[in-house]
PyMOL CGO cylinders between C-alpha atoms (Angstrom):
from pymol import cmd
from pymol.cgo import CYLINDER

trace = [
    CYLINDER, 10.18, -19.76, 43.43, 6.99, -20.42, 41.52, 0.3, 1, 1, 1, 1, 1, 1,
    CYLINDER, 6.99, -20.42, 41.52, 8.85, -20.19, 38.32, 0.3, 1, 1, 1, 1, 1, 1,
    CYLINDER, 8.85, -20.19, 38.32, 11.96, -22.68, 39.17, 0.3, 1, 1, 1, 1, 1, 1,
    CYLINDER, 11.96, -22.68, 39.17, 9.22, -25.25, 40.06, 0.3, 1, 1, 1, 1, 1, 1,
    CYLINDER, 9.22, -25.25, 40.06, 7.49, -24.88, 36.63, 0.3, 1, 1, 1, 1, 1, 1,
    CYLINDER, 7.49, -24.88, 36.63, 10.70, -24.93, 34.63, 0.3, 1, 1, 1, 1, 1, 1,
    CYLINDER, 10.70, -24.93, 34.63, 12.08, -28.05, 36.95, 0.3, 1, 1, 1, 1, 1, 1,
    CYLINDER, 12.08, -28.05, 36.95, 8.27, -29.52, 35.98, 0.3, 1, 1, 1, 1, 1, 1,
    CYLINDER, 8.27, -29.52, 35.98, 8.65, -28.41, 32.01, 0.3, 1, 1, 1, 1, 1, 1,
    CYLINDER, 8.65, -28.41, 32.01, 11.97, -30.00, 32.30, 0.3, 1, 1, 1, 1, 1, 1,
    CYLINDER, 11.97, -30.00, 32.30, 11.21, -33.21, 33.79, 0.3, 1, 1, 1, 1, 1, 1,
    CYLINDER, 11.21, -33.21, 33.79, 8.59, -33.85, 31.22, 0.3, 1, 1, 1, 1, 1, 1,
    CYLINDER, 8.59, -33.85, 31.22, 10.60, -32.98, 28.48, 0.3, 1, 1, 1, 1, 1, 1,
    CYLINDER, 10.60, -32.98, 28.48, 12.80, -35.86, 29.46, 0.3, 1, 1, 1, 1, 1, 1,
    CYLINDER, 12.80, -35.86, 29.46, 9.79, -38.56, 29.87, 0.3, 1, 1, 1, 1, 1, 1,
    CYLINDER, 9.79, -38.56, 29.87, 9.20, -38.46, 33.63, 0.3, 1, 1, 1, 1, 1, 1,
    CYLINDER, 9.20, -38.46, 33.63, 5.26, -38.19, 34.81, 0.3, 1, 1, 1, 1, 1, 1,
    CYLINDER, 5.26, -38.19, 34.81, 4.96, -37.56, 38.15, 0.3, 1, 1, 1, 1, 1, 1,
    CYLINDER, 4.96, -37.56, 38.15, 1.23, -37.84, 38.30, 0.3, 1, 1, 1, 1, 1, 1,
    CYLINDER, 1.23, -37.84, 38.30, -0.76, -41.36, 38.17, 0.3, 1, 1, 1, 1, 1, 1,
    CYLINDER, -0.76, -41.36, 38.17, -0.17, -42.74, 35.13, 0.3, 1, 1, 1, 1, 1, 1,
    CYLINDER, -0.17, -42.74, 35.13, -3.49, -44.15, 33.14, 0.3, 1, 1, 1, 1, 1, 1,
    CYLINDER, -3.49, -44.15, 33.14, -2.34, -47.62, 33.17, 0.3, 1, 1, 1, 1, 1, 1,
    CYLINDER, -2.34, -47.62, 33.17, -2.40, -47.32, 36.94, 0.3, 1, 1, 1, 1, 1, 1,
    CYLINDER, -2.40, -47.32, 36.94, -6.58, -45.83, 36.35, 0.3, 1, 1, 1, 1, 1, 1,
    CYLINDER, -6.58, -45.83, 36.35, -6.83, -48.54, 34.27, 0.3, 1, 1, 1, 1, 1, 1,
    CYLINDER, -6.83, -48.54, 34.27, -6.02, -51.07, 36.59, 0.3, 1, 1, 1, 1, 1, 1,
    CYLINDER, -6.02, -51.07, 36.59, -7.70, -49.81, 39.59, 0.3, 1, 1, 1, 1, 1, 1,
    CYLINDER, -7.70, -49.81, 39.59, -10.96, -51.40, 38.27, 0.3, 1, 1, 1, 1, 1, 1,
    CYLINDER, -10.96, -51.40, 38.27, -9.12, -54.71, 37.60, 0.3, 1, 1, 1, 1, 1, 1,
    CYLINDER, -9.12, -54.71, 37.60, -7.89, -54.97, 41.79, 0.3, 1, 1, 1, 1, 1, 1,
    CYLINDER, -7.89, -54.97, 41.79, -10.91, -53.87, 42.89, 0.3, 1, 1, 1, 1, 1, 1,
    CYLINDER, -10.91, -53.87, 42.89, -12.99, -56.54, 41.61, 0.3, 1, 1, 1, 1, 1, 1,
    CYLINDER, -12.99, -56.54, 41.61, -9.72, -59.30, 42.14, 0.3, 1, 1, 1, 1, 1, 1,
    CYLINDER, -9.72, -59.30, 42.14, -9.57, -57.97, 45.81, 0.3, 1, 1, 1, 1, 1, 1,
    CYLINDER, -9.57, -57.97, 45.81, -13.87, -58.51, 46.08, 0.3, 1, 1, 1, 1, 1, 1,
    CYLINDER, -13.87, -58.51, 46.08, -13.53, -61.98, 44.57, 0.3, 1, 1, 1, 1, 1, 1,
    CYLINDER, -13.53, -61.98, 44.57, -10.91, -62.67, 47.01, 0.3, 1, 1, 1, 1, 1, 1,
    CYLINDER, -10.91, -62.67, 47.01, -12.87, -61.82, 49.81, 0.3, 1, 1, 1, 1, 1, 1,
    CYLINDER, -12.87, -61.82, 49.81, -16.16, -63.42, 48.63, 0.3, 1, 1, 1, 1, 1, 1,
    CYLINDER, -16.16, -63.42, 48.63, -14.32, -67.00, 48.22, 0.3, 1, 1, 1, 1, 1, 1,
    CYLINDER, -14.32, -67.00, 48.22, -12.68, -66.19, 51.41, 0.3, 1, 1, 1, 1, 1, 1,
    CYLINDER, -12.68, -66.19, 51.41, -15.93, -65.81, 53.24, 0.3, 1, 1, 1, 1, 1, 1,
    CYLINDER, -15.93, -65.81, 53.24, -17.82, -68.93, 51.24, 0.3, 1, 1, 1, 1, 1, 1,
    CYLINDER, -17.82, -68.93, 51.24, -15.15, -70.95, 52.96, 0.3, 1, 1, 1, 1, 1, 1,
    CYLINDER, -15.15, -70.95, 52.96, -15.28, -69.94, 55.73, 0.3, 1, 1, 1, 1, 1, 1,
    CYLINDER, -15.28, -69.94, 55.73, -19.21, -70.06, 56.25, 0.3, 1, 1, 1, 1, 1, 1,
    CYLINDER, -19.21, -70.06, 56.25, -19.59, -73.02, 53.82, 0.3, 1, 1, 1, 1, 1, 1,
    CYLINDER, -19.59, -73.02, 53.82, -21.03, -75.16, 56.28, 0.3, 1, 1, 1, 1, 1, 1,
    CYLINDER, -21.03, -75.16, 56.28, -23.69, -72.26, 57.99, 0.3, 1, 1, 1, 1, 1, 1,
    CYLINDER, -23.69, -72.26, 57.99, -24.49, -70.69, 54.51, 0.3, 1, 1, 1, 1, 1, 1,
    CYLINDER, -24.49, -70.69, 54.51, -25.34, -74.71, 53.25, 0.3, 1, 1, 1, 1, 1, 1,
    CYLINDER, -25.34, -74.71, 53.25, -27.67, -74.67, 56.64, 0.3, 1, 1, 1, 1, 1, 1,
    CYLINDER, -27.67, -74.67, 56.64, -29.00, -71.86, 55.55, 0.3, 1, 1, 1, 1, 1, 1,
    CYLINDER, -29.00, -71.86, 55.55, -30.32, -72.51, 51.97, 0.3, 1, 1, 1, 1, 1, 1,
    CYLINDER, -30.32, -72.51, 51.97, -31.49, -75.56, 53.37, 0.3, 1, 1, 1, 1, 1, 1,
    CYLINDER, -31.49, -75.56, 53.37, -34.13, -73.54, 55.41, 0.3, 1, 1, 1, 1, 1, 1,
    CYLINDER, -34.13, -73.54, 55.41, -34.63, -71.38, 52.94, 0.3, 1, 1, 1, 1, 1, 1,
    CYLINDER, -34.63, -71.38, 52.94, -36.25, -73.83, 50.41, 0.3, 1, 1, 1, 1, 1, 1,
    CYLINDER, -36.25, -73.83, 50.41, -37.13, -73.12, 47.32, 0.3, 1, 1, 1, 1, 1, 1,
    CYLINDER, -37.13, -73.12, 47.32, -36.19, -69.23, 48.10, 0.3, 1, 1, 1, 1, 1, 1,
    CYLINDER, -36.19, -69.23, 48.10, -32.42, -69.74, 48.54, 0.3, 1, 1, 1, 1, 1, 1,
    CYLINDER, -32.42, -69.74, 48.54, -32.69, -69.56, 44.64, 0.3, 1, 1, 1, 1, 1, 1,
    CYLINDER, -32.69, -69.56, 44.64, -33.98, -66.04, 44.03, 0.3, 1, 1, 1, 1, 1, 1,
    CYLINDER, -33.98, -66.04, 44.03, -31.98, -64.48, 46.79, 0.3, 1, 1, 1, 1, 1, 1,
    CYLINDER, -31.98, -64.48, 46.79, -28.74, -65.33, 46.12, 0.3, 1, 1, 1, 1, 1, 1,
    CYLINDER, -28.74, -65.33, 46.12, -29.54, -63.99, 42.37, 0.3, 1, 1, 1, 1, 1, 1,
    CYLINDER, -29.54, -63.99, 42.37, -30.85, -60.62, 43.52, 0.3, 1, 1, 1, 1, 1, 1,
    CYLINDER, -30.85, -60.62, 43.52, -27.76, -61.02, 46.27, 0.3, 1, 1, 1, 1, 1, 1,
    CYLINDER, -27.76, -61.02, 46.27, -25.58, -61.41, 43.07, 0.3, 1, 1, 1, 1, 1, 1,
    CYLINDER, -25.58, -61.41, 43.07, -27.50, -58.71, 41.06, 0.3, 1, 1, 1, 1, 1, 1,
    CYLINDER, -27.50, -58.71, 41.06, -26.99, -56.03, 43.76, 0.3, 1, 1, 1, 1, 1, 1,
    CYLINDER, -26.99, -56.03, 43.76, -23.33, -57.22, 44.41, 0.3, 1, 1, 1, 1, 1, 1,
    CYLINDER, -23.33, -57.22, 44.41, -22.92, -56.28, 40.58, 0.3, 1, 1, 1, 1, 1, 1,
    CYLINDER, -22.92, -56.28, 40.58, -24.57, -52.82, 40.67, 0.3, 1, 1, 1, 1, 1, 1,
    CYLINDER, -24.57, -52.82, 40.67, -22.66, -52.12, 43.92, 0.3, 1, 1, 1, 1, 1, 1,
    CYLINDER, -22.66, -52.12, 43.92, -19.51, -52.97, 42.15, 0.3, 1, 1, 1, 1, 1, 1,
    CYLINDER, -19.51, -52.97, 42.15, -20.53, -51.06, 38.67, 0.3, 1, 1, 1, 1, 1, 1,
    CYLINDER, -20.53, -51.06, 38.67, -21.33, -47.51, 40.67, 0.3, 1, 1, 1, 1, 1, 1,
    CYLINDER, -21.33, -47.51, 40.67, -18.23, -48.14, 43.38, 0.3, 1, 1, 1, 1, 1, 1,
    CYLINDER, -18.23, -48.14, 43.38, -15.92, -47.97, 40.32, 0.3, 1, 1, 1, 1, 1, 1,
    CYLINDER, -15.92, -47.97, 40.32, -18.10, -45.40, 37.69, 0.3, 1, 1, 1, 1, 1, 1,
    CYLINDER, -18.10, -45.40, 37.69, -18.45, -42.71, 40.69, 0.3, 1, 1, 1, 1, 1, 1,
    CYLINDER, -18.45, -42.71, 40.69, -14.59, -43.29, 41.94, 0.3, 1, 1, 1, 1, 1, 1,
    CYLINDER, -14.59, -43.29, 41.94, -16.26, -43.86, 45.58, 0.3, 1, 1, 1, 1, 1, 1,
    CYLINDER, -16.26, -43.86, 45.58, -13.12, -45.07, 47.67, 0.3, 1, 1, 1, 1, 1, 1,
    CYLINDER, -13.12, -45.07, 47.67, -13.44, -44.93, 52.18, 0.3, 1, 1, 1, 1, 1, 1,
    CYLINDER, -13.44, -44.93, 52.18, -12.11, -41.77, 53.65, 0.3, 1, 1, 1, 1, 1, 1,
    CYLINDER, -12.11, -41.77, 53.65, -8.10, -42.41, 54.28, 0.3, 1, 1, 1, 1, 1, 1,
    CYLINDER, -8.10, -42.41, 54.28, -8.14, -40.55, 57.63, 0.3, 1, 1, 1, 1, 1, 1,
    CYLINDER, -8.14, -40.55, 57.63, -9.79, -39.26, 60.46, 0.3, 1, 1, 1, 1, 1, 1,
    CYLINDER, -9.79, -39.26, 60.46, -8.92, -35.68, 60.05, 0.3, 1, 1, 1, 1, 1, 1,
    CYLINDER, -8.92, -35.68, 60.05, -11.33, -36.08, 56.66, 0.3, 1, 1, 1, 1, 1, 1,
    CYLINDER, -11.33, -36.08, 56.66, -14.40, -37.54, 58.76, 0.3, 1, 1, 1, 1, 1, 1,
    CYLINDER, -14.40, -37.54, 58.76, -13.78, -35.28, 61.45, 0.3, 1, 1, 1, 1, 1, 1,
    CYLINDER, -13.78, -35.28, 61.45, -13.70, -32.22, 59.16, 0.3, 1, 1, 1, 1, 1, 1,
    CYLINDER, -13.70, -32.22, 59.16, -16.64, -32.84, 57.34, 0.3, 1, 1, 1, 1, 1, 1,
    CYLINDER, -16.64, -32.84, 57.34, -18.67, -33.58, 60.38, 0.3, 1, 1, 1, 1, 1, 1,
    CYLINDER, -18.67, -33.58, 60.38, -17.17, -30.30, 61.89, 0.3, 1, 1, 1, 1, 1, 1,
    CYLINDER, -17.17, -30.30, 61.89, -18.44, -28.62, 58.49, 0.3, 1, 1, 1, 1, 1, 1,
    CYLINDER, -18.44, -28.62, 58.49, -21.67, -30.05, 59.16, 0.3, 1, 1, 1, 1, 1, 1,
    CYLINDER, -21.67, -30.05, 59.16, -22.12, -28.74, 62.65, 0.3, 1, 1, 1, 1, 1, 1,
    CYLINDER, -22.12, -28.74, 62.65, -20.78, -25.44, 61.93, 0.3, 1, 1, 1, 1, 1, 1,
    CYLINDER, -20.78, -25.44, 61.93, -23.25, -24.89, 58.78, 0.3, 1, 1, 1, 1, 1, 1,
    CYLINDER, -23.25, -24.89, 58.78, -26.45, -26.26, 61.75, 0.3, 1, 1, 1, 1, 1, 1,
    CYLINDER, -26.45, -26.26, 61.75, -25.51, -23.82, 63.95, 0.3, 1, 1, 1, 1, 1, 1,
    CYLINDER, -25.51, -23.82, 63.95, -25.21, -20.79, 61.97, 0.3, 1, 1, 1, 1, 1, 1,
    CYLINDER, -25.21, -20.79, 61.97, -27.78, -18.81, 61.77, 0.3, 1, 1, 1, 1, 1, 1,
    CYLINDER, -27.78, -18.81, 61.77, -27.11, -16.81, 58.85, 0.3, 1, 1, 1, 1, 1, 1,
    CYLINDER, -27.11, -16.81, 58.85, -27.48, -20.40, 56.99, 0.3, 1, 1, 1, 1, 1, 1,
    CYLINDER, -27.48, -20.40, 56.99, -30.63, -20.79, 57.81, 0.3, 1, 1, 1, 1, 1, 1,
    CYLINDER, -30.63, -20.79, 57.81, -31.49, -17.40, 57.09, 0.3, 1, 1, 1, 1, 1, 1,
    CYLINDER, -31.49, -17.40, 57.09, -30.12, -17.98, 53.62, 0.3, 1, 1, 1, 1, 1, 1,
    CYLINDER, -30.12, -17.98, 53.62, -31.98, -21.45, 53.23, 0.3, 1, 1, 1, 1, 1, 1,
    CYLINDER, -31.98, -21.45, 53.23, -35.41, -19.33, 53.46, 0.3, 1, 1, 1, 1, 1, 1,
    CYLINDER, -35.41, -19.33, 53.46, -34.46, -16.59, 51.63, 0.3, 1, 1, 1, 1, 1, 1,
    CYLINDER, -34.46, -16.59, 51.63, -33.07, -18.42, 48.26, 0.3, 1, 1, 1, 1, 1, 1,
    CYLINDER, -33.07, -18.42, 48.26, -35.55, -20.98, 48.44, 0.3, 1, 1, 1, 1, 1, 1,
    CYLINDER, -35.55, -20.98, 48.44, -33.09, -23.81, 48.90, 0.3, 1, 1, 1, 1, 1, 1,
    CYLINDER, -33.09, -23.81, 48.90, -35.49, -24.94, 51.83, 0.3, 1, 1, 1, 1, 1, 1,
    CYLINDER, -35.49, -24.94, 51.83, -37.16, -27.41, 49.62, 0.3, 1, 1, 1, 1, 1, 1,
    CYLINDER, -37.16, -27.41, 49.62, -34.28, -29.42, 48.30, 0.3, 1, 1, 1, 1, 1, 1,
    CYLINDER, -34.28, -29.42, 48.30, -33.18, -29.09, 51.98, 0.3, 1, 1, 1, 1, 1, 1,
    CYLINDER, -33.18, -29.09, 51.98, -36.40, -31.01, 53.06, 0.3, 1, 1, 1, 1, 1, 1,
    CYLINDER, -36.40, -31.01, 53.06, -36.32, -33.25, 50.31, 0.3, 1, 1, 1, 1, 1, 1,
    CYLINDER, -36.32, -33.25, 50.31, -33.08, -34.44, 51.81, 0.3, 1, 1, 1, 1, 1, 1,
    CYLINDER, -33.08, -34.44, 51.81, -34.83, -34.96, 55.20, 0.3, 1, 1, 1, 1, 1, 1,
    CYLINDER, -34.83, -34.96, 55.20, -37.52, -36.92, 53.90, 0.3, 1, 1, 1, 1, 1, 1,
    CYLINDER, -37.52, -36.92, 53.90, -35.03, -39.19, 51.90, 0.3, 1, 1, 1, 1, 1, 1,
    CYLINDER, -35.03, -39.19, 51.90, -33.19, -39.72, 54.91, 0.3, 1, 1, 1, 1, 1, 1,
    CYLINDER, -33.19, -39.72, 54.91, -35.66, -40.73, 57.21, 0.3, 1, 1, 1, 1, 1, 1,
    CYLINDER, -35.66, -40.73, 57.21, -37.44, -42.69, 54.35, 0.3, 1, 1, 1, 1, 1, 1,
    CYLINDER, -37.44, -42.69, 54.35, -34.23, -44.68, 54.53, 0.3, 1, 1, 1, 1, 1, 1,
    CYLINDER, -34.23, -44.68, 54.53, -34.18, -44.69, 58.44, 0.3, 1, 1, 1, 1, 1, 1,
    CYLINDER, -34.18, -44.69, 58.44, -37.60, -46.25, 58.30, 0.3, 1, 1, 1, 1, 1, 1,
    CYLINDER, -37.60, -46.25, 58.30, -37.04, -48.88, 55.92, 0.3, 1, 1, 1, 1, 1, 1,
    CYLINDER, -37.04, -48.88, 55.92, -33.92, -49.89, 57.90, 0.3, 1, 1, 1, 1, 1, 1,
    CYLINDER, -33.92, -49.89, 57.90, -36.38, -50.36, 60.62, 0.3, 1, 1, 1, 1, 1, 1,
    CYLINDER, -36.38, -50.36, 60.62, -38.56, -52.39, 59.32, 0.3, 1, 1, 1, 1, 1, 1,
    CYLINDER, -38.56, -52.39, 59.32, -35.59, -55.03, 57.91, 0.3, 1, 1, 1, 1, 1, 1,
    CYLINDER, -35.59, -55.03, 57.91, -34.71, -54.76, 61.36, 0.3, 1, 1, 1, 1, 1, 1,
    CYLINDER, -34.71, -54.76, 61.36, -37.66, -56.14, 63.00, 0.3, 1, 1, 1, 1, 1, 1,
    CYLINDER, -37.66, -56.14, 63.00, -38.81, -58.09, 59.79, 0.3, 1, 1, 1, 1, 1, 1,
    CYLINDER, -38.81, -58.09, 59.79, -42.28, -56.62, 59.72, 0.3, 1, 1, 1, 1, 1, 1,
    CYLINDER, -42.28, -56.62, 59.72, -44.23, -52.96, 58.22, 0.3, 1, 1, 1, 1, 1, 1,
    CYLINDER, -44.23, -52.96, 58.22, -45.54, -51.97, 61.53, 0.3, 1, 1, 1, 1, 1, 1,
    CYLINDER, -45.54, -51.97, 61.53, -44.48, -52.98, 65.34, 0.3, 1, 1, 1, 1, 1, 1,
    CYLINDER, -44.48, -52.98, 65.34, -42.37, -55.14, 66.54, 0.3, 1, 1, 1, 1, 1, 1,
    CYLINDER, -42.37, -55.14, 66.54, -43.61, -58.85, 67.01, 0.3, 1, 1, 1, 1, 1, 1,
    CYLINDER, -43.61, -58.85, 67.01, -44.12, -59.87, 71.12, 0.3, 1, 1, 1, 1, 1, 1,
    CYLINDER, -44.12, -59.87, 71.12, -44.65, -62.90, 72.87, 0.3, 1, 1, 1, 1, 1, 1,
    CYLINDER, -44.65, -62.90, 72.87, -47.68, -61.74, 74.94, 0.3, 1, 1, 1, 1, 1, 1,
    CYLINDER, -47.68, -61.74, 74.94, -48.76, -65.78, 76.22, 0.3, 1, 1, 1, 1, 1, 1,
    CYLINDER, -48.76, -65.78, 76.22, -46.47, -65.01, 79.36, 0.3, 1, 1, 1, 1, 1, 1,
    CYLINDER, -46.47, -65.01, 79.36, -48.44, -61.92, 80.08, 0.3, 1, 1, 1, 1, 1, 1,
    CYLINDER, -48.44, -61.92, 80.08, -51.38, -61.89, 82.24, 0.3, 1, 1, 1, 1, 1, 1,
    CYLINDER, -51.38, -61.89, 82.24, -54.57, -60.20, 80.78, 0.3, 1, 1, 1, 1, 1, 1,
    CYLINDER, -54.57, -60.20, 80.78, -56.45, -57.66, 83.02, 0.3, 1, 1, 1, 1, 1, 1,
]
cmd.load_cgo(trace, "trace")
C-alpha cells in the first residue's frame, strides 16, 4: 500500500503536478498579509475619524510621537508575524490540546521530579518571572500609574 502511494506520487511529479504549496503561494502570503492589515487600518481610520481627530486634539503636542512609535511597533509586529510564520490556531481541538498538555505536564509528578533532577528548574523559573514581569506591567497600563490605583478619597470621611 505504502509503495502504490509512492509510485502514484513519483508518477504524478514526473508529469508536472505538485501537490504541496507551491512557493509562489509562500511568496505571496507576505504580500495579503500586509494588503489585508492595510485594509483593516483604513477601515478603522474611517470609521473612528471623527473620535481619533478628538483625540489628537487632547493629546497636544504628544499625538505626534505616539502615533510614530504606534507606527514603529505596527511595523515590527508585522516584520516578526511574517519572519516567525506566526498564524492564530485554526481550531479548538489545537487550543484545547495544548492546554490539556499543559495540565497534564502540572500535574505529573514525575515532571517535576525531572525539573529538579536535570536542572531545568532555572529556565523553568526564568519563565515565571518573565511572565509575571509581563502581568505586572499590564497592570500598571491598566491603572496608568507604577504603584496603586488612584482614589477619590474627598467623599470619604477622615477618622
Amino acid at each position: 500500500m505504502l509503495f502504490a502511494r509512492s509510485s502514484a506520487l513519483r508518477t504524478a511529479a514526473r508529469q508536472g503536478r505538485n501537490f504541496s504549496s507551491t512557493s509562489t503561494t509562500r511568496a505571496s502570503a507576505p504580500e495579503k498579509a500586509s494588503s489585508a492589515i492595510n485594509d483593516i487600518s483604513k477601515k478603522a481610520q474611517e470609521l473612528g475619524g471623527p473620535a481619533l481627530k478628538r483625540v489628537e486634539g487632547l493629546l497636544g503636542g504628544y499625538s505626534e510621537p505616539i502615533k510614530y512609535n504606534f507606527q514603529v511597533a505596527s511595523n515590527i509586529a508585522k516584520q516578526v508575524y511574517i519572519a516567525e510564520s506566526l498564524a492564530p490556531p485554526t481550531s479548538v481541538n489545537s487550543i484545547t490540546s495544548a492546554y490539556r498538555h499543559i495540565y497534564s505536564k502540572i500535574s505529573d509528578k514525575t515532571y517535576w521530579t525531572q525539573l529538579l533532577t536535570k536542572g531545568t528548574w532555572k529556565q523553568v523559573g526564568i519563565y515565571a518571572v518573565e511572565a509575571y514581569g509581563i502581568f505586572t506591567i499590564g497592570e500598571m497600563v491598566g491603572r496608568r500609574s507604577l504603584v496603586g490605583y488612584k482614589l477619590d478619597t474627598s467623599n470619604h470621611a477622615h477618622h
